[in-house]
C-alpha positions in Angstrom: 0.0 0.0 0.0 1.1 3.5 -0.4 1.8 6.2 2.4 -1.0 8.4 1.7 -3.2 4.5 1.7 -1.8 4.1 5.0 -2.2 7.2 6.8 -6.2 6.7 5.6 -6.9 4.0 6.6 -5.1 5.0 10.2 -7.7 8.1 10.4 -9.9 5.6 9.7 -9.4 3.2 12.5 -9.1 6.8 14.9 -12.2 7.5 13.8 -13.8 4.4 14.3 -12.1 4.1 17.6 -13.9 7.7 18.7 -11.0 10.4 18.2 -11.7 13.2 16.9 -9.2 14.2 14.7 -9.2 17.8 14.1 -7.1 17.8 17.8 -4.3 16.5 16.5 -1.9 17.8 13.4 -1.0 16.2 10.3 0.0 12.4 10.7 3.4 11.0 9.9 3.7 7.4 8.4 6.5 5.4 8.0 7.0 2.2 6.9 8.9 -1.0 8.6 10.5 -3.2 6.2 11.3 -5.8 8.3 7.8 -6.5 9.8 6.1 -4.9 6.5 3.7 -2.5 8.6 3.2 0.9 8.7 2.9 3.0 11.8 1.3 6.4 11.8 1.8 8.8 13.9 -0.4 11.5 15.2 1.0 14.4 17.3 -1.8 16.3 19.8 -2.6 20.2 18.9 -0.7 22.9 21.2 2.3 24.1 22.6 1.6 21.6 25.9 2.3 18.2 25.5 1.1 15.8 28.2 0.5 11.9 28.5 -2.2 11.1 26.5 -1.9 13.9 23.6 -0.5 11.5 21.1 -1.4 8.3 19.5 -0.8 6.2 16.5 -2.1 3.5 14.5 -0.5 0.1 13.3 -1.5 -1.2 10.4 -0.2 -4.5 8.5 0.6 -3.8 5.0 -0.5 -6.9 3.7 -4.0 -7.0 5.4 -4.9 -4.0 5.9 -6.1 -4.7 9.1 -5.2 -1.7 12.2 -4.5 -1.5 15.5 -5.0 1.7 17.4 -2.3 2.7 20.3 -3.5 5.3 22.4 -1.4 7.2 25.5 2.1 7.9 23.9 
């Protein structure tokens, strides 16, 4: 799958998992060769980070399927 593929499908599974979006900034994706997934990163809103104001998404490149990993 492509990046911008992946970084869809993570807003996606966000969605779906009841964040809303439009507090955090642009994602970042990257892509793990050796385990052939992508990770997505999303990167809370404001100058004050805390626990909790970041989050990303796995998501297998093969299946599409995602995992959502909330707290970072």
């Amino acid at each position: 799958m492509s990046k911008p593929d992946a970084i869809r499908l993570a807003k996606e599974a966000a969605m779906k998992d009841g964040i809303n979006l439009s507090d955090y900034q642009r994602p970042e994706a990257r892509y793990g060769a050796d385990d052939r997934t992508w990770f997505v990163f999303f990167d809370g809103r404001g100058r004050i980070r805390a626990v909790g104001s970041h989050f990303g998404v796995y998501i297998d490149d093969q299946t599409g399927e995602s995992r959502v990993i909330r707290g970072m």
